[in-house]
N, C-alpha and C positions, 0 to 999 in steps of 0.2 A: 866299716863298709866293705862289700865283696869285693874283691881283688876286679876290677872291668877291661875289657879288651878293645884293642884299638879301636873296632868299628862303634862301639858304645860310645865311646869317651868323645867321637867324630862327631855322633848323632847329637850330643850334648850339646856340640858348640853350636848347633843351627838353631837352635832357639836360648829363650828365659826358662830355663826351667822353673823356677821361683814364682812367674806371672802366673795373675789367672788367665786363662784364654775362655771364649765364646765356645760353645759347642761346635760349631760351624768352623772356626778358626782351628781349632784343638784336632779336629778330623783330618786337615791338610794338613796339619805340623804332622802328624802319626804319620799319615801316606807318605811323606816326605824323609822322615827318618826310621823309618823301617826299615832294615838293610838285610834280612834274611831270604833264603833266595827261591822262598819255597811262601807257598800262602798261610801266613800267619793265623792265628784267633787275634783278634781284637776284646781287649780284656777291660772291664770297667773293676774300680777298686775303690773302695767308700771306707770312711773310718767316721763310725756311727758314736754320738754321744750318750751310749749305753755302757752301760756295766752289766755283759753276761753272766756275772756270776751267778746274779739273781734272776731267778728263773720267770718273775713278769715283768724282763728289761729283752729277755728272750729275740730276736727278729727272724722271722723264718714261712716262708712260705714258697709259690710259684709264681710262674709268669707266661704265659703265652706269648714268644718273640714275633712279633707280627712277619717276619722275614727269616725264619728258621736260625740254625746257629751255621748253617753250610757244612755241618757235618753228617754223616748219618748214624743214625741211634737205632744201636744192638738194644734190643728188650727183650727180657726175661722176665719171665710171669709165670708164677709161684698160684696154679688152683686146679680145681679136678673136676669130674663129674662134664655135665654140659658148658662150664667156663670154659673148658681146657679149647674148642669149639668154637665161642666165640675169641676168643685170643686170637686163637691162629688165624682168624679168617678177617681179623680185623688186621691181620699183619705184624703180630709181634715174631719173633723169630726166634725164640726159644717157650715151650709150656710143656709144664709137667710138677714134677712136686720130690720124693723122698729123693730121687735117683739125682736131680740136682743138685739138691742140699749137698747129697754124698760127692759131688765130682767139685764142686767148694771147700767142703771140710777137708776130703783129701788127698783131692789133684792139685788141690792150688788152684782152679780153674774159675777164670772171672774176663773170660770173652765178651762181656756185655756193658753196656752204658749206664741201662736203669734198670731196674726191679722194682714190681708191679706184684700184689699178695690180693688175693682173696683174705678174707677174714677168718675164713676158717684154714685158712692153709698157716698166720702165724705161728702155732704152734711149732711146726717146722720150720720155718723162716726164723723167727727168734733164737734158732740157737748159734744163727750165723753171724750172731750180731756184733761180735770181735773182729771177724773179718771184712763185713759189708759196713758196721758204723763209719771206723774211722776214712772209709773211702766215699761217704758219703751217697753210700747208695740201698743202705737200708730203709725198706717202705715207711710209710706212713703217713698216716692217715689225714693228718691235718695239710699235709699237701697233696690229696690226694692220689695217692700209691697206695694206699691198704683199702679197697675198695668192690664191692660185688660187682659194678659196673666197667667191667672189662675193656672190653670195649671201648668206649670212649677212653680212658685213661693210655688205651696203646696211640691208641692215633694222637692224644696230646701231646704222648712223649715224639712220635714219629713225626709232627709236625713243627715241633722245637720247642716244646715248653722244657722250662729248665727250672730248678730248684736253687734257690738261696737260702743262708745261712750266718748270719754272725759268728764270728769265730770266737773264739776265748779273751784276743785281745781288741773285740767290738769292729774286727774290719767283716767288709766283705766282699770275695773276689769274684767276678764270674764271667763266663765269654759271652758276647753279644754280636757272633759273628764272625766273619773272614775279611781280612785286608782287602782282598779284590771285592767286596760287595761294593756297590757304587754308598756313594754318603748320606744319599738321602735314608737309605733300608736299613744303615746303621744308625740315623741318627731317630729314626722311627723304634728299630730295638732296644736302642739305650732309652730314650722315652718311657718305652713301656717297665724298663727295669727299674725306671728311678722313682715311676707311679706305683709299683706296686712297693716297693718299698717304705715310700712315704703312707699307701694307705696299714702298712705294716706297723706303724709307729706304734708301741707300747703307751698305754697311758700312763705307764709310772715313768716314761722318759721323761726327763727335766732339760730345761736348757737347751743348748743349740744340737739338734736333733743330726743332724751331716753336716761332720765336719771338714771333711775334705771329700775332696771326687775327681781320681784322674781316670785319663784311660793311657792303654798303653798296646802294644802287639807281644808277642810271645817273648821276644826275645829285646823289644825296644825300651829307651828309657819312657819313664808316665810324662805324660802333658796334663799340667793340671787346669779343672775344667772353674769356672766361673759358676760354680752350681743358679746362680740368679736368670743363668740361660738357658738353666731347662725346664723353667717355666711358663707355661702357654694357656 
């Protein structure tokens, strides 16, 4: 286990880490031992009864957070012609095509949140795909980011839809907001992140399908949640 610092090891003793808590419950333990002095993300963390390895055990999709994530989302969008047009006018804040590619490949240059492709722009977009995969922010399509409808796809990302993912070892991590949102818009975002996941469910999953579900702040320890409470 990682080496933990005073303020961690403090936050520990105010609860059970071990219990399950209530959604409701689990919300006030987090506001109460969050100790960092800045507004945290609030992180939700699942470890799914899949085996990623096989590719129809896969989980991966979007989510529309009813309450945004409280940050705001740089977008960059990869098409030309008349897209280029609607992009910008729907508010993304980067569009264009080779001359990006080229300030990725070799400036190093990745000022943006999400990437948005036109279909005919992968050609160029695909060969960024060492750099933008493993950050998780190469398009695609099955979550809608490789797409001719521009448009809408900026304003989903502007308005806080976010992308999940199973990782290699079946977790998965993602933000559902800022410490300062009041509880009720967090506990509406985690909602929707835990419905889309459950309608995510692989038919070749077996067995108990989430196995654990805490949430946690950036820098706090997880509270673990009673999954049987977030169902309504």
């Amino acid at each position: 286990m990682a080496k933990r610092g005073k303020k961690y090891i403090e936050a520990l003793k105010k609860y059970d880490y071990l219990k399950e808590y209530s959604l409701d419950e689990a919300l006030k333990i987090l506001k109460e031992i969050a100790y960092a002095n800045y507004d945290e993300t609030v992180e939700v963390h699942m470890r799914l009864g899949v085996d990623p390895r096989h590719s129809d055990q896969v989980v991966r999709g979007s989510v529309a957070l009813p309450y945004g994530t409280g940050k705001t989302v740089r977008v960059l969008v990869f098409a030309k012609g008349e897209k280029i047009k609607e992009a910008e006018e729907a508010g993304a804040d980067y569009v264009g095509g080779q001359e990006y590619a080229d300030k990725i490949a070799k400036e190093g240059w990745l000022e943006f949140d999400k990437v948005i492709a036109t279909p005919d722009m992968m050609g160029v977009v695909g060969r960024l795909g060492k750099i933008l995969g493993p950050r998780g922010l190469m398009p695609n399509p099955k979550v809608g980011t490789v797409t001719f409808d521009v448009a809408d796809a900026v304003k989903r990302a502007k308005a806080g839809e976010i992308e999940f993912r199973v990782d290699k070892t079946a977790n998965i991590h993602a933000g559902v907001g800022k410490k300062s949102f009041e509880d009720e818009k967090l506990k509406e975002n985690i909602f929707a992140l835990y419905e889309a996941i459950m309608k995510a469910k692989p038919a070749a999953a077996k067995g108990k399908y989430i196995k654990s579900f805490h949430i946690a702040t950036t820098h706090s320890p997880s509270v673990r949640i009673n999954v049987q409470s977030l169902q309504r």
